[in-house]
TIRO-2110 file (N, C-alpha, C; in Angstrom, 1 decimal):
// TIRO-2110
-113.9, 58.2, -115.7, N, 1, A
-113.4, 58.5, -114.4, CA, 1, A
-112.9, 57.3, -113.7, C, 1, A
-111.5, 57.4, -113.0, N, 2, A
-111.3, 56.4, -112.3, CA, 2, A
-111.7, 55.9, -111.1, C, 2, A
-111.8, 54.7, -110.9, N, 3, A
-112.6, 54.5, -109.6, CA, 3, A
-112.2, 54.0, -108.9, C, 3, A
-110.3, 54.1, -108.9, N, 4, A
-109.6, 53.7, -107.9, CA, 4, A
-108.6, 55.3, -107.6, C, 4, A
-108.8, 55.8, -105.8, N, 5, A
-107.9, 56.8, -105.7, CA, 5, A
-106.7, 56.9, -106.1, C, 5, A
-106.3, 58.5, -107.0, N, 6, A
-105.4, 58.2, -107.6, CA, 6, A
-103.8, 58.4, -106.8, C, 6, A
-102.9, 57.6, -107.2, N, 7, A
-101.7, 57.4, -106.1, CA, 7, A
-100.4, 57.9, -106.5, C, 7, A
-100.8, 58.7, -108.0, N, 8, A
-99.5, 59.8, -108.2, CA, 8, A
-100.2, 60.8, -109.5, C, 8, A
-99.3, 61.8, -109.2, N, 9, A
-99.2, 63.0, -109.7, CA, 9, A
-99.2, 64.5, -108.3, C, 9, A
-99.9, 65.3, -109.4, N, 10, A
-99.8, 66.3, -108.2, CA, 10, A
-100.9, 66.9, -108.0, C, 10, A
-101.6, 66.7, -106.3, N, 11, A
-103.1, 67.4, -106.0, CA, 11, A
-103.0, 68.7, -106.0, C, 11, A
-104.0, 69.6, -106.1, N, 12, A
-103.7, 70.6, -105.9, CA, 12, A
-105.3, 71.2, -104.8, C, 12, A
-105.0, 72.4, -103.9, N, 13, A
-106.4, 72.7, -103.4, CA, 13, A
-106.0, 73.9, -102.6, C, 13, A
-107.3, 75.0, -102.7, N, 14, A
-107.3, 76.3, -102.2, CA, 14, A
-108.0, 76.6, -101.0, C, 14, A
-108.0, 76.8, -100.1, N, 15, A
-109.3, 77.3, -98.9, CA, 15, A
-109.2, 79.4, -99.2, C, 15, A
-110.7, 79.3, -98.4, N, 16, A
-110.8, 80.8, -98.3, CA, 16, A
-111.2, 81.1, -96.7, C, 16, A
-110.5, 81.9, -96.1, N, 17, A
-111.2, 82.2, -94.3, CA, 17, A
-111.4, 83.7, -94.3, C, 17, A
-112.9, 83.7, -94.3, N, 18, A
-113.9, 85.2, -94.7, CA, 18, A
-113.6, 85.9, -93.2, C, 18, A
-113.1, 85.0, -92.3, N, 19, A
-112.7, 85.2, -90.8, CA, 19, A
-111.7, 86.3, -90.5, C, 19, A
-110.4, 85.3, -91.4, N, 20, A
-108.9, 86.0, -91.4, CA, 20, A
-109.0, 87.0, -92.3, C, 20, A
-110.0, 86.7, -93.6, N, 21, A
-109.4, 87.7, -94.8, CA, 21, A
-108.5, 87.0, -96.0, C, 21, A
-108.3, 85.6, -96.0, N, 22, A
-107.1, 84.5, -96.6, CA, 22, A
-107.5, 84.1, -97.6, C, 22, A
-107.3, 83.6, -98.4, N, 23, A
-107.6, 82.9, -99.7, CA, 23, A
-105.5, 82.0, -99.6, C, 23, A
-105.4, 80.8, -99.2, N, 24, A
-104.3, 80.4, -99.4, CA, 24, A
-104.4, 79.0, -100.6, C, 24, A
-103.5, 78.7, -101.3, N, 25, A
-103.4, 77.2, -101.9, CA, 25, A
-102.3, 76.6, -101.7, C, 25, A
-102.1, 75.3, -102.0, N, 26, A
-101.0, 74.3, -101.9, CA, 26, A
-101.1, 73.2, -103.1, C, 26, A
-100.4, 72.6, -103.2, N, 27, A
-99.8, 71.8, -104.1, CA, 27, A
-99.2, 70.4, -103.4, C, 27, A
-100.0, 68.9, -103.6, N, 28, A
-99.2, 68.1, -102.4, CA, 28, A
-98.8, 67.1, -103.5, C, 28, A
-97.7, 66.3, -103.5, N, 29, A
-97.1, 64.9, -104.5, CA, 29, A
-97.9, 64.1, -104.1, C, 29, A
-98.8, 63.4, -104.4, N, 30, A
-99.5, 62.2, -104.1, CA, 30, A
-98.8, 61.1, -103.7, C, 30, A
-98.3, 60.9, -104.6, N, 31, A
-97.1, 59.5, -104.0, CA, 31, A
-96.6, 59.7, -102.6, C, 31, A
-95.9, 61.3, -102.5, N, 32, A
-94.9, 60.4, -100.9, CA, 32, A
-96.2, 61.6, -100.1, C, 32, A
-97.0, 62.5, -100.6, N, 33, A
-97.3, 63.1, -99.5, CA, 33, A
-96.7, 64.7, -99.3, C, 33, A
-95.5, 65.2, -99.7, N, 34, A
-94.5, 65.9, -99.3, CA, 34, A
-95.6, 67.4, -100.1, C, 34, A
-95.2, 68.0, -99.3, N, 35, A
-95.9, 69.4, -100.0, CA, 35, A
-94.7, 70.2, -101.1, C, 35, A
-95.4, 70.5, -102.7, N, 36, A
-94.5, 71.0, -103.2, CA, 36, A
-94.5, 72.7, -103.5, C, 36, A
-95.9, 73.2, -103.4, N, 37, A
-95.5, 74.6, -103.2, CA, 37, A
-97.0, 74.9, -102.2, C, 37, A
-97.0, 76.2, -101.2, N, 38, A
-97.7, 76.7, -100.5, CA, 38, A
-97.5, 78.2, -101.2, C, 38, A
-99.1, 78.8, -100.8, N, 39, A
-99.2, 80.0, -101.1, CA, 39, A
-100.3, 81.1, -100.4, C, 39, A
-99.9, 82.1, -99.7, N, 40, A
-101.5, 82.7, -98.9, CA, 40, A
-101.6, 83.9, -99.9, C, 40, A
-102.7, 84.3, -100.5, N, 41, A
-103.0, 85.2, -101.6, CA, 41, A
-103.3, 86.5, -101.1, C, 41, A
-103.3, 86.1, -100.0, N, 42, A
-104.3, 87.8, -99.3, CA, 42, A
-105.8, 87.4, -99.4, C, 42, A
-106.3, 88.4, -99.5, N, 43, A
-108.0, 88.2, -99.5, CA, 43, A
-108.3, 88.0, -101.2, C, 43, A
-108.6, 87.0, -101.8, N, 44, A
-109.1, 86.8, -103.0, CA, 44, A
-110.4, 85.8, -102.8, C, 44, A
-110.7, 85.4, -103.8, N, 45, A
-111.5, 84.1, -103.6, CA, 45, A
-111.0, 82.7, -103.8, C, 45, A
-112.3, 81.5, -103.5, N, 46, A
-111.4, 80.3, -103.7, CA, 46, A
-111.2, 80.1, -104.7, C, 46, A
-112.2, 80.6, -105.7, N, 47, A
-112.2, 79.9, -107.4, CA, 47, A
-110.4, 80.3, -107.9, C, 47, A
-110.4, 82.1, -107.5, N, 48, A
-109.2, 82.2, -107.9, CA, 48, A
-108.0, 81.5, -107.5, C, 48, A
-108.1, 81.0, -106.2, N, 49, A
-107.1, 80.0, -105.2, CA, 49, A
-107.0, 79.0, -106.0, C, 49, A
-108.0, 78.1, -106.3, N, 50, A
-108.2, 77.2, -107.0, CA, 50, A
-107.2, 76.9, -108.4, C, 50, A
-107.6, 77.9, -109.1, N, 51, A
-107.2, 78.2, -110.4, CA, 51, A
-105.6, 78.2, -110.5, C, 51, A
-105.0, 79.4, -109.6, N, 52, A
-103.7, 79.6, -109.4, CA, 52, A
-102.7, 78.9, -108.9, C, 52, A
-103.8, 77.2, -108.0, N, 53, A
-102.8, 76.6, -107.8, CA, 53, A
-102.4, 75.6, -108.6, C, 53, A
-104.0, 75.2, -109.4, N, 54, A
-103.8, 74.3, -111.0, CA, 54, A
-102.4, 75.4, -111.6, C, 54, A
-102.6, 76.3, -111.9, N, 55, A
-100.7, 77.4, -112.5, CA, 55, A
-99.7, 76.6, -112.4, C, 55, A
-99.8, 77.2, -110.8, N, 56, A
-98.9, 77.1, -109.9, CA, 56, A
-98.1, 75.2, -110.2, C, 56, A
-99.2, 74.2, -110.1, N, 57, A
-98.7, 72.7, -110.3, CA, 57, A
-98.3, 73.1, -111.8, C, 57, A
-98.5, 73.5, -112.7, N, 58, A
-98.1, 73.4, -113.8, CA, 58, A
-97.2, 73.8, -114.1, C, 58, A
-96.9, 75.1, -113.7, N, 59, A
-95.3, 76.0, -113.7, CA, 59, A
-94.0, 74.5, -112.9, C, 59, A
-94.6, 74.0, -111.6, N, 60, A
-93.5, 72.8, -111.3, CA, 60, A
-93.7, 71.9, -112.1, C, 60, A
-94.1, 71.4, -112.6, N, 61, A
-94.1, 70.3, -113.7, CA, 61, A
-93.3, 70.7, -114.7, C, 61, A
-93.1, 71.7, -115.4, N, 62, A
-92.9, 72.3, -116.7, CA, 62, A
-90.9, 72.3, -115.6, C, 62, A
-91.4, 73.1, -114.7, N, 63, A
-89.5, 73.8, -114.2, CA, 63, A
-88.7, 72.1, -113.5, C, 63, A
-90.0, 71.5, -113.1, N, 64, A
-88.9, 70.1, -112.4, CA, 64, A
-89.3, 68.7, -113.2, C, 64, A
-89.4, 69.3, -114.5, N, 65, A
-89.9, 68.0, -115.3, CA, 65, A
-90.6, 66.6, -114.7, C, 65, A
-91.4, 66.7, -113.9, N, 66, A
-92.2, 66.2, -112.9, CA, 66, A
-93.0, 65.3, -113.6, C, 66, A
-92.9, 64.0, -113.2, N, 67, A
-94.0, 63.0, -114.0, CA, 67, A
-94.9, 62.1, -112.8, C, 67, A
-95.8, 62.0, -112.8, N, 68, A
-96.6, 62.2, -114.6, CA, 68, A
-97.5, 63.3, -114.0, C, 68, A
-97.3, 64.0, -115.9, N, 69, A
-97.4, 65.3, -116.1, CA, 69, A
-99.5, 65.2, -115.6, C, 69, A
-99.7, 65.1, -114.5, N, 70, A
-101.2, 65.0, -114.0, CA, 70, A
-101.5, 66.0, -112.6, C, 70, A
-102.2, 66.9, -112.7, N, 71, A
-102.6, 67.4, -111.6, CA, 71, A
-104.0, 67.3, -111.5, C, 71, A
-104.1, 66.9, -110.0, N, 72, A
-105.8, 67.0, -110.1, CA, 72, A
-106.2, 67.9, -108.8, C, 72, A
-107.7, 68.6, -109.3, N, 73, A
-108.3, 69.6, -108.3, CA, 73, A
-109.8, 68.8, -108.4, C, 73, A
-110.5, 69.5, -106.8, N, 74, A
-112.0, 69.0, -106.8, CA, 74, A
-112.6, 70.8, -107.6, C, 74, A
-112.0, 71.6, -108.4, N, 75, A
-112.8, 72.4, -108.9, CA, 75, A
-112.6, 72.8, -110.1, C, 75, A
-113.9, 72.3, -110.5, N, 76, A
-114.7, 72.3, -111.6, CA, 76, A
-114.5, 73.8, -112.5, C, 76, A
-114.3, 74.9, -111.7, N, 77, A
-114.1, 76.0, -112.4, CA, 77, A
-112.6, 76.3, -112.7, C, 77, A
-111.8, 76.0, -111.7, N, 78, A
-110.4, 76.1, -112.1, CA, 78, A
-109.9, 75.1, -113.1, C, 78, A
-111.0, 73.7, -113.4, N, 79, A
-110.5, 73.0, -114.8, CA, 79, A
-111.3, 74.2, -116.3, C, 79, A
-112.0, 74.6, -115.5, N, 80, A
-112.8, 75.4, -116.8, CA, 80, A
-111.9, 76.4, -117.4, C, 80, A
-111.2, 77.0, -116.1, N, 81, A
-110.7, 78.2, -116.8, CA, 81, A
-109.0, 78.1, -117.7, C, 81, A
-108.5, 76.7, -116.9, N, 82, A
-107.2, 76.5, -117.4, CA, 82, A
-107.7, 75.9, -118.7, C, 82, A
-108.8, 75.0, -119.3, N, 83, A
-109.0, 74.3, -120.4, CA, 83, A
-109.0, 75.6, -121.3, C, 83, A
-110.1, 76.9, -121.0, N, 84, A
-109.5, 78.2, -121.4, CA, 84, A
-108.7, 79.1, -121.9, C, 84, A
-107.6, 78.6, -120.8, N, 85, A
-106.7, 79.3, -120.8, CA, 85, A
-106.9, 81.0, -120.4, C, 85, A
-108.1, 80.9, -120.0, N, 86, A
-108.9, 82.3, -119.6, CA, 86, A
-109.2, 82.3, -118.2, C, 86, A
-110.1, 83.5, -117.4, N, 87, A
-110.6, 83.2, -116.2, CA, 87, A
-111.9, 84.4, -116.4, C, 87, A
-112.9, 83.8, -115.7, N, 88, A
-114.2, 83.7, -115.9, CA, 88, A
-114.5, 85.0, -114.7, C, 88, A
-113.5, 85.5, -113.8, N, 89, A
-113.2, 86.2, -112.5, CA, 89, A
-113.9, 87.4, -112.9, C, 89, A
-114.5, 88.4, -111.7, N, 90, A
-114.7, 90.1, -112.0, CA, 90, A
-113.9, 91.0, -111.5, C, 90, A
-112.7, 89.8, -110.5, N, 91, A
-111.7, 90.4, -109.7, CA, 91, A
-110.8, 90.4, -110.7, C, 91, A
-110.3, 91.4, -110.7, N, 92, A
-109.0, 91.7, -111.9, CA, 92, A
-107.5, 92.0, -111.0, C, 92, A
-107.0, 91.3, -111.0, N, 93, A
-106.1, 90.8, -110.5, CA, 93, A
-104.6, 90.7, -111.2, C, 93, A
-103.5, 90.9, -110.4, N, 94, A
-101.9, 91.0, -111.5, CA, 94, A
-102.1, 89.2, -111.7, C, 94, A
-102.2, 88.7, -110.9, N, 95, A
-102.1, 87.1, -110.7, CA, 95, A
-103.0, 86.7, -111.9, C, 95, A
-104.0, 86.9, -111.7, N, 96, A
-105.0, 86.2, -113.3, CA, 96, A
-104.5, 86.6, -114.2, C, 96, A
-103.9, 87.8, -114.7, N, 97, A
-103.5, 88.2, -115.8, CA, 97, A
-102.0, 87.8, -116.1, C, 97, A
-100.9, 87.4, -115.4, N, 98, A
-100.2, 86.7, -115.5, CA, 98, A
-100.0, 85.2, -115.6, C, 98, A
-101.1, 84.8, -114.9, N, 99, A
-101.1, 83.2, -115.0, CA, 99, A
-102.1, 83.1, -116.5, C, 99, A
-102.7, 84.1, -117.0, N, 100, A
-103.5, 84.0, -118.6, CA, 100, A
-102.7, 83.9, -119.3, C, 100, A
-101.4, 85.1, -119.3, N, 101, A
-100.8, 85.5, -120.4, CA, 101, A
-100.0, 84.2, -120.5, C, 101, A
-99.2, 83.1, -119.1, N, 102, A
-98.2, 82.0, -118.9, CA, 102, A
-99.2, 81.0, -119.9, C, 102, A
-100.0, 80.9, -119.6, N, 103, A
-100.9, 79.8, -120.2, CA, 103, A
-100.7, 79.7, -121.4, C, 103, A
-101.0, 81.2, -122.3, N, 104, A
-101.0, 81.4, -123.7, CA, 104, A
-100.1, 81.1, -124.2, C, 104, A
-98.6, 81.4, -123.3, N, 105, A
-97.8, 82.1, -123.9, CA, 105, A
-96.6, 80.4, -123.9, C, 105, A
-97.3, 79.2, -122.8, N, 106, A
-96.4, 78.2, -122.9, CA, 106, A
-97.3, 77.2, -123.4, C, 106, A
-98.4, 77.8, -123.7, N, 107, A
-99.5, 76.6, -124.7, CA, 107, A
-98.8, 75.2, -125.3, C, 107, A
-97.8, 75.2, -125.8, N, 108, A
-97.1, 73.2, -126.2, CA, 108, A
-96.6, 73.4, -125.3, C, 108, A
-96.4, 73.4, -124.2, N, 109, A
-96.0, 72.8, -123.1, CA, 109, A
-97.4, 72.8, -122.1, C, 109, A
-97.9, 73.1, -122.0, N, 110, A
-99.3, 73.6, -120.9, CA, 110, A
-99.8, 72.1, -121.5, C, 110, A
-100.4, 72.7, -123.2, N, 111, A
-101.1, 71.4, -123.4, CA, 111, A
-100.7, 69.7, -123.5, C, 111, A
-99.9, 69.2, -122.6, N, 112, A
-99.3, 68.0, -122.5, CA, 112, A
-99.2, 67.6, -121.1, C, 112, A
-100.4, 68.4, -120.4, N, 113, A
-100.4, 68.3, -119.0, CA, 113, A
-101.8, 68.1, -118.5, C, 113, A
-102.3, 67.1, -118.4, N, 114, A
-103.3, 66.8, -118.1, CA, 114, A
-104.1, 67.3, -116.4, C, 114, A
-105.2, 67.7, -116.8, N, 115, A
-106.1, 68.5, -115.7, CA, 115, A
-107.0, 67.9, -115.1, C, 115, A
-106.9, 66.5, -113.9, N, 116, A
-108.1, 66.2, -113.7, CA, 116, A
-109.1, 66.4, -112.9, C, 116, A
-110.3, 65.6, -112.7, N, 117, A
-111.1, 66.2, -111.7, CA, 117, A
-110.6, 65.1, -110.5, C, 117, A
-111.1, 65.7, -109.2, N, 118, A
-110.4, 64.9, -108.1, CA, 118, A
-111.8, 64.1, -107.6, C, 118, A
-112.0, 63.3, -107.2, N, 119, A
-113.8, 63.2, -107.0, CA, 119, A
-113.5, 62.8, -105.5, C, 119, A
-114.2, 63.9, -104.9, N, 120, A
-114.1, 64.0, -103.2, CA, 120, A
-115.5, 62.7, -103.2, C, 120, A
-116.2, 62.8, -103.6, N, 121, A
-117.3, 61.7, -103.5, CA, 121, A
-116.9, 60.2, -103.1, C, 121, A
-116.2, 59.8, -104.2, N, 122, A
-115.3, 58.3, -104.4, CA, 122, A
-114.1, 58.3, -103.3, C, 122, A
-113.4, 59.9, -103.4, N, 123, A
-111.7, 59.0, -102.8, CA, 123, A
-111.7, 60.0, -101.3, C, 123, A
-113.2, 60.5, -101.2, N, 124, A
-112.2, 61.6, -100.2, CA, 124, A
-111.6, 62.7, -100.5, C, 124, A
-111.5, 64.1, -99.8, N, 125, A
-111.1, 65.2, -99.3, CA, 125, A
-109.2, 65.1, -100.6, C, 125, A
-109.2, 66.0, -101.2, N, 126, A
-107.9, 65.6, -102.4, CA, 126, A
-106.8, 65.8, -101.1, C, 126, A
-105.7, 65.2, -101.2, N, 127, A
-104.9, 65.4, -100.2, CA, 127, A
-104.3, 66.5, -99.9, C, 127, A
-104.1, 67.6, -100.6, N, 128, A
-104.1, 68.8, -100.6, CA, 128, A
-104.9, 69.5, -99.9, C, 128, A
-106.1, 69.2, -99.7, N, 129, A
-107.1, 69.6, -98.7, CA, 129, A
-106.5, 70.2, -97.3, C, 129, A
-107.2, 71.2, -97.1, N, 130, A
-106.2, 72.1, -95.6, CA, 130, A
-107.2, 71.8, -94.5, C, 130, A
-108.6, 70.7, -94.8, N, 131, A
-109.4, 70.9, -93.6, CA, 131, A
-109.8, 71.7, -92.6, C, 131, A
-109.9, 72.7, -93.3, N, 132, A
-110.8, 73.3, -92.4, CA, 132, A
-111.9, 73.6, -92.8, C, 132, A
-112.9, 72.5, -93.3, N, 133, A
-114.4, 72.7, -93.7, CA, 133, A
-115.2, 73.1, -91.9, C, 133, A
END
């Protein structure tokens, strides 16, 4: 693990508001900051947020040949389920089953994209973070 915050690639991070009903994610460029995709899911969970927006960075990487090929999340299950290539969910969803089937189905390209962990501990809140803990 590095133990200097990292200053490029692409962060990724989901909130859920049990308030509104929301499950949203984003996707931010480390380097300048600039947000490269947003998304509000409806009512799902975060893990699935989570998960879809690790996809989600990887579908831009793959369409904008984006380097370096590194996205990092603070969850642990959304690295689980992309290392998978599965999802671990009881929500059965078009979204899981589409981002399973992309996985499988761009596997040499998927697997040349590295998935890391973000460590909120060491660097702080991943920049992608929507704050509203």
């Amino acid at each position: 693990m590095s133990l200097h915050r990292p200053s490029i690639g692409i962060a990724t991070d989901a909130a859920h508001s049990t308030k509104r009903s929301i499950t949203e994610y984003q996707g931010i460029n480390i380097e300048t900051g600039e947000r490269l995709f947003y998304r509000n899911l409806g009512n799902q969970t975060v893990n699935i947020g989570e998960f879809l927006a690790v996809i989600e960075a990887v579908k831009y990487i793959i369409e904008n040949d984006f380097q370096p090929r590194i996205i990092y999340t603070d969850s642990k299950t959304a690295m689980a389920w992309y290392r998978n290539k599965s999802t671990a969910s009881n929500k059965r969803n078009k979204e899981l089953q589409k981002a399973e089937i992309f996985l499988k189905a761009f596997a040499a390209d998927v697997d040349t994209i590295e998935v890391l962990h973000w460590d909120n501990k060491s660097w702080g809140e991943t920049p992608a973070d929507f704050g509203n803990k």
